[in-house]
N, CA, C and O atoms as CSV, one atom per row, in Angstrom:
chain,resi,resn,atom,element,x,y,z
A,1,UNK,N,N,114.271,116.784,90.266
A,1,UNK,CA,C,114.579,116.485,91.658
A,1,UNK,C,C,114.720,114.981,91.905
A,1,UNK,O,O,115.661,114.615,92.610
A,2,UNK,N,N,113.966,114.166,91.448
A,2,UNK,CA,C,113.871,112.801,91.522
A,2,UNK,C,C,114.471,112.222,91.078
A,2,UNK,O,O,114.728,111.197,91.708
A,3,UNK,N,N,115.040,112.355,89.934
A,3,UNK,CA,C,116.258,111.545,88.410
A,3,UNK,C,C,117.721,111.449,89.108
A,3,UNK,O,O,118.263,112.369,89.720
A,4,UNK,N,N,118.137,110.427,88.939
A,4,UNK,CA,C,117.712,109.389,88.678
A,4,UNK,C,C,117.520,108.317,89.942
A,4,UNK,O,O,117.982,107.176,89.941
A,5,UNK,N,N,116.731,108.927,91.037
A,5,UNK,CA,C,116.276,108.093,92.371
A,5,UNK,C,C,114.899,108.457,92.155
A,5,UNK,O,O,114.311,109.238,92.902
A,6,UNK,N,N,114.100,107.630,90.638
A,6,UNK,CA,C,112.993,107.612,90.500
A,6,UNK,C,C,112.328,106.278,91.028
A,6,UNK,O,O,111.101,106.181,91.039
A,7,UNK,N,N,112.988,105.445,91.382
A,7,UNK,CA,C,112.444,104.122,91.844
A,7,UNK,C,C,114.223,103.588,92.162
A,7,UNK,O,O,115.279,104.108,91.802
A,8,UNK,N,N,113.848,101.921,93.259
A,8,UNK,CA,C,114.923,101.764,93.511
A,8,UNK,C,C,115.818,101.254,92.987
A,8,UNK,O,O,116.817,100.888,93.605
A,9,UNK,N,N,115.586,101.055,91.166
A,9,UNK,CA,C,116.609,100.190,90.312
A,9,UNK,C,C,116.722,100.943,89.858
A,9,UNK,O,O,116.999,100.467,88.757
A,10,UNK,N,N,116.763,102.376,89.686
A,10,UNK,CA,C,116.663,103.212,88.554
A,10,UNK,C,C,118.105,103.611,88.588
A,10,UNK,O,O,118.556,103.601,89.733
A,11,UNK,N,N,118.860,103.920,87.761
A,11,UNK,CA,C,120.387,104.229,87.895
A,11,UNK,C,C,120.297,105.595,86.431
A,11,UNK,O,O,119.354,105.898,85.701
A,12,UNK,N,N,121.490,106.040,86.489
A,12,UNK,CA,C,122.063,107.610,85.202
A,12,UNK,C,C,121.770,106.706,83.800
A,12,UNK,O,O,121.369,107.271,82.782
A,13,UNK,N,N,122.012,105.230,83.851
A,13,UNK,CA,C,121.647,104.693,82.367
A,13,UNK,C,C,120.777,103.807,82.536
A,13,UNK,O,O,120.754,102.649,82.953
A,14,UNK,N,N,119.730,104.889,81.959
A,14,UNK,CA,C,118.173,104.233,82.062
A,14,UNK,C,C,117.775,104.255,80.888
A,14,UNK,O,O,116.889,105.067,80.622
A,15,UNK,N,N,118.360,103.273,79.690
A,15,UNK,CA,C,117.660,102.769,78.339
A,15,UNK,C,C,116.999,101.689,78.025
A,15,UNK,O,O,116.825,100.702,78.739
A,16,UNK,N,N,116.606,101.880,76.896
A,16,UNK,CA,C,116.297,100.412,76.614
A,16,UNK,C,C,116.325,100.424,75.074
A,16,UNK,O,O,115.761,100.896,74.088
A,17,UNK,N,N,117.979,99.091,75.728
A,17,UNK,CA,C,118.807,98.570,74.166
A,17,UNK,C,C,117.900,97.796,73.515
A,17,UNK,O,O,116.830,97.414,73.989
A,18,UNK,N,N,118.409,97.516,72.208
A,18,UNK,CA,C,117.634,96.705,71.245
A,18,UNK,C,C,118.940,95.719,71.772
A,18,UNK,O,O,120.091,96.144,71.873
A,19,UNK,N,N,118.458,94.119,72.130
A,19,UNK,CA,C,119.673,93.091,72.481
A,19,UNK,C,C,119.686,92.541,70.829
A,19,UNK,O,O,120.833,92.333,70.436
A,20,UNK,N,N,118.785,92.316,69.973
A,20,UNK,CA,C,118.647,91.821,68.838
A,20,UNK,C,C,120.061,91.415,67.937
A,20,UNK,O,O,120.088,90.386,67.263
A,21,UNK,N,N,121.036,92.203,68.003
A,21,UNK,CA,C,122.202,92.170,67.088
A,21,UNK,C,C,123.490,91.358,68.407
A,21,UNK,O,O,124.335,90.573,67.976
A,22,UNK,N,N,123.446,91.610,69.530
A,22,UNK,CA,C,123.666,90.613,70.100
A,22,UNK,C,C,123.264,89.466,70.437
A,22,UNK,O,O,124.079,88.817,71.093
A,23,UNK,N,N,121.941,88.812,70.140
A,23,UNK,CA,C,121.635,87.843,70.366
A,23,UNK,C,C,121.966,86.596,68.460
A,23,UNK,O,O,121.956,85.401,68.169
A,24,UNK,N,N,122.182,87.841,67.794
A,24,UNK,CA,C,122.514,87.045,66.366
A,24,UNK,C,C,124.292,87.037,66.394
A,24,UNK,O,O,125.221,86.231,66.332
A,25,UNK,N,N,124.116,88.109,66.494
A,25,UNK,CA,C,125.988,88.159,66.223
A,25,UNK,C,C,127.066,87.432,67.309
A,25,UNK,O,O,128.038,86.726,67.040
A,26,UNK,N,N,126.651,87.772,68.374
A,26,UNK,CA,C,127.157,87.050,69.535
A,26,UNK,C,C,126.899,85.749,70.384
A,26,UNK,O,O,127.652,85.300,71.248
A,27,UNK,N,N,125.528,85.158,69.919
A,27,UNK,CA,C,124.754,84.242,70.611
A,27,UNK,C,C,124.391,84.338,71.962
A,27,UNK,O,O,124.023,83.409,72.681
A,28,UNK,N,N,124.592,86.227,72.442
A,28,UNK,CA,C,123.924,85.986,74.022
A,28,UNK,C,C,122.893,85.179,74.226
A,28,UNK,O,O,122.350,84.533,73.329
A,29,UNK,N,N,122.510,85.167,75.608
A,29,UNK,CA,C,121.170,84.901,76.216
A,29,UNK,C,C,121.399,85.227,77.160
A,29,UNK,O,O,122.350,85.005,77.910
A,30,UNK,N,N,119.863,86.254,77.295
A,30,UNK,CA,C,119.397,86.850,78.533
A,30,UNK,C,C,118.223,85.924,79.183
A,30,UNK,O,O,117.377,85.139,78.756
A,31,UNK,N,N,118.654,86.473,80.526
A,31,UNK,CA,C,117.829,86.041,81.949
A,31,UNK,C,C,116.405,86.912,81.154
A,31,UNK,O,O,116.340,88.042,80.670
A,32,UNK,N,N,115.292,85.732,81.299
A,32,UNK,CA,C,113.889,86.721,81.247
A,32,UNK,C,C,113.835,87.505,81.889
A,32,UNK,O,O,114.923,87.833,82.362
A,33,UNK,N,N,112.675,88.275,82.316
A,33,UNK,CA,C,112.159,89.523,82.776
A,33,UNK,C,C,111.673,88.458,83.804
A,33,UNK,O,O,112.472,88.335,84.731
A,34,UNK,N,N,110.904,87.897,83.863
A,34,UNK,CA,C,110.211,87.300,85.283
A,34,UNK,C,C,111.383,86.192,86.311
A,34,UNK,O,O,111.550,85.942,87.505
A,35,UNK,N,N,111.876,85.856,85.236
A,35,UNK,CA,C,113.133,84.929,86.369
A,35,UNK,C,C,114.116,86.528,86.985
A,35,UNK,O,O,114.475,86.656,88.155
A,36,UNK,N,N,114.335,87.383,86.081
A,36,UNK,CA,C,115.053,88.169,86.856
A,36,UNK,C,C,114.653,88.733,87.729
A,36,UNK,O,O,115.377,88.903,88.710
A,37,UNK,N,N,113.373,89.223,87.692
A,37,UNK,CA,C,111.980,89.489,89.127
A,37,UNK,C,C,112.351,88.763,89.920
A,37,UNK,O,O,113.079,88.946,90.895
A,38,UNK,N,N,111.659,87.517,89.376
A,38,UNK,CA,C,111.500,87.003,91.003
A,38,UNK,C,C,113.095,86.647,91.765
A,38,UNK,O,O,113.194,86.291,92.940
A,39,UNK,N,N,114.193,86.818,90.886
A,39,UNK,CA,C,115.359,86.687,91.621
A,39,UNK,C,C,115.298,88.013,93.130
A,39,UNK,O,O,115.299,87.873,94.353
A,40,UNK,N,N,115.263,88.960,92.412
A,40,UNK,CA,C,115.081,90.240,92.940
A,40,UNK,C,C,114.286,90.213,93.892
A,40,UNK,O,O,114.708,90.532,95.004
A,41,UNK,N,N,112.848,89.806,93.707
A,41,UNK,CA,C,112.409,89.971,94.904
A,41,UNK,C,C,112.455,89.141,96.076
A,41,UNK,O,O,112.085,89.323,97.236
A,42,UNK,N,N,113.166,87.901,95.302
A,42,UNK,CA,C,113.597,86.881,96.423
A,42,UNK,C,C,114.255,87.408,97.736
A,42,UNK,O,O,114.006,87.395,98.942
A,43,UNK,N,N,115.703,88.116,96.473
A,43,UNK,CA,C,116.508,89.081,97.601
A,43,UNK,C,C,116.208,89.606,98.703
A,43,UNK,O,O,116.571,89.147,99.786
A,44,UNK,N,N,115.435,90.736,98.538
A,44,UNK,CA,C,114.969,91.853,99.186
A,44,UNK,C,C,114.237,91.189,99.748
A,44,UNK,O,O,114.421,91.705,100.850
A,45,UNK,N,N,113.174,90.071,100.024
A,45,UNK,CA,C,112.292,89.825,100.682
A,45,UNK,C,C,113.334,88.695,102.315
A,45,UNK,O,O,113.154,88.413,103.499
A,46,UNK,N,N,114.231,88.494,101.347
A,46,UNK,CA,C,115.414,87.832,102.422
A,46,UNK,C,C,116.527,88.332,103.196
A,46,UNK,O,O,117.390,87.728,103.833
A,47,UNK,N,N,116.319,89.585,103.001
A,47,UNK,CA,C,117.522,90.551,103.220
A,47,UNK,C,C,116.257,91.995,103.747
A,47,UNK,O,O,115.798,92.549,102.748
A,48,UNK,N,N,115.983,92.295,104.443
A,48,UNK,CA,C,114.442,92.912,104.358
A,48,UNK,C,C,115.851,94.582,104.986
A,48,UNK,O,O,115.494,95.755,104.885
A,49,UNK,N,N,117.283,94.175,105.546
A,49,UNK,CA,C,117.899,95.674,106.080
A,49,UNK,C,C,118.414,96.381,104.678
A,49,UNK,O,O,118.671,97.581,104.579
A,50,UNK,N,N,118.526,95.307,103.501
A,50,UNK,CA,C,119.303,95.843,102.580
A,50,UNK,C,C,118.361,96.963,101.897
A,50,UNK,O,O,117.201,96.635,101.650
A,51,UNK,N,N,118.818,98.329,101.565
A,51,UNK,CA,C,117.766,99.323,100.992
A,51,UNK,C,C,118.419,99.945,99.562
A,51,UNK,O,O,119.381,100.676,99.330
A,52,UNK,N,N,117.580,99.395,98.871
A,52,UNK,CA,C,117.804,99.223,97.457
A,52,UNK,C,C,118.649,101.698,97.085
A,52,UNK,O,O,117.867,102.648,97.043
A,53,UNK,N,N,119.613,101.785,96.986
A,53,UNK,CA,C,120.358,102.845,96.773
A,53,UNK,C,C,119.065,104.026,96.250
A,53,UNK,O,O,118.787,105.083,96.817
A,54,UNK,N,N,118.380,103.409,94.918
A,54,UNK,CA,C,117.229,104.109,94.876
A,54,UNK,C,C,116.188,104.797,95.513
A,54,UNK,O,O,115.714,105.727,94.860
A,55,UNK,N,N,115.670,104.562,96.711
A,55,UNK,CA,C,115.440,104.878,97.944
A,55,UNK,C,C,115.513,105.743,98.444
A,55,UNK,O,O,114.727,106.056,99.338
A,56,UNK,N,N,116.688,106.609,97.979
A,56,UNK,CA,C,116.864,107.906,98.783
A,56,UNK,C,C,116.212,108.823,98.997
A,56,UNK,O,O,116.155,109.413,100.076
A,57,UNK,N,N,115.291,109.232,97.458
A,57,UNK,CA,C,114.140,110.326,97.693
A,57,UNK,C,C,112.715,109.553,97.847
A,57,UNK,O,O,111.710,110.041,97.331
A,58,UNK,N,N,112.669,108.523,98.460
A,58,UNK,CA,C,111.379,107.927,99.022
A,58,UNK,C,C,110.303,108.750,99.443
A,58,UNK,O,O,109.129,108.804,99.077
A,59,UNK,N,N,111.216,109.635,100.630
A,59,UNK,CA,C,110.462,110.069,101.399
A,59,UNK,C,C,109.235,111.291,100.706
A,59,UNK,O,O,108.077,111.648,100.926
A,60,UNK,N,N,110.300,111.590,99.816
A,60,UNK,CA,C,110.414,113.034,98.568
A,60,UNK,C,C,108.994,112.183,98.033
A,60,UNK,O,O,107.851,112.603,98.217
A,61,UNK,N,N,109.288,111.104,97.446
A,61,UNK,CA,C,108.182,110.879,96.323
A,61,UNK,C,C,107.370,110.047,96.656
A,61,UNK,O,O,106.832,109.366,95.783
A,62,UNK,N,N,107.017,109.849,98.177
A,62,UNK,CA,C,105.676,109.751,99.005
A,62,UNK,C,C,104.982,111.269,98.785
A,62,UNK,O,O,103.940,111.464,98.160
A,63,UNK,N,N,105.661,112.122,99.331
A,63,UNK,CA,C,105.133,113.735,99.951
A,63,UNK,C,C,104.720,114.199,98.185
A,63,UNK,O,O,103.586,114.677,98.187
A,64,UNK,N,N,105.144,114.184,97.185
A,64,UNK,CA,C,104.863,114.275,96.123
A,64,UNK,C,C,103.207,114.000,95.411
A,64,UNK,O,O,102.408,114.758,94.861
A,65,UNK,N,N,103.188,112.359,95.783
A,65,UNK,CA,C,102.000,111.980,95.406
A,65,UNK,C,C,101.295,112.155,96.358
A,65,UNK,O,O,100.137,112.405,96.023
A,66,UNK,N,N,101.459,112.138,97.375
A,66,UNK,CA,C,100.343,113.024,98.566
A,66,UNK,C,C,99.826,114.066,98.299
A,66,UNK,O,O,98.633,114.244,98.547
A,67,UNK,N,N,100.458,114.843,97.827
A,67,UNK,CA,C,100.679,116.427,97.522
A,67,UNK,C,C,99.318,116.401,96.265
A,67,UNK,O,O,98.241,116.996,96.299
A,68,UNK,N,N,99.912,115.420,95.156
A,68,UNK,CA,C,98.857,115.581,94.020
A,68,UNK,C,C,97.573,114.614,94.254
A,68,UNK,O,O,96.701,114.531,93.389
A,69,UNK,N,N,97.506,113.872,95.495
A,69,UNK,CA,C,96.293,113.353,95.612
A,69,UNK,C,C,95.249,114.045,96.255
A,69,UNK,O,O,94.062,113.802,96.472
A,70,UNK,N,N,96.192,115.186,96.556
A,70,UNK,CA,C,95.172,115.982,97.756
A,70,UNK,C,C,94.486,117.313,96.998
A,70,UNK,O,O,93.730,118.119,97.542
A,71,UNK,N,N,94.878,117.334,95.800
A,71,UNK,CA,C,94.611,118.443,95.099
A,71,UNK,C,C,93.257,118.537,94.461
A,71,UNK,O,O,92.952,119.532,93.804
């Protein structure tokens, strides 16, 4: 029911690549994990109408963990 509006970044391609053979073969470079955070939450904390697409079953997966806290 939840997949893939399990959280609000969550999208149909939810892996996690090995970057390793691009970072030799190609010389990428990736944005860290915490600079890309706090980009993100910069956003959203500046934009407070924008609602991240993920969102949709919010309501769903409040009533969910309610559901199993009450058990």
């Amino acid at each position: 029911k939840l997949l893939p509006n399990c959280s609000p970044f969550s999208g149909l391609w939810m892996s996690g690549l090995d970057n390793r053979r691009s970072k030799q073969e190609l010389a990428m470079v990736y944005t860290p994990l915490e600079s890309c955070l706090r980009s993100i939450v910069s956003y959203y904390k500046s934009n407070p109408q924008v609602v991240p697409e993920g969102y949709a079953t919010r309501n769903l997966e409040l009533q969910l963990a309610t559901e199993r806290m009450n058990v």
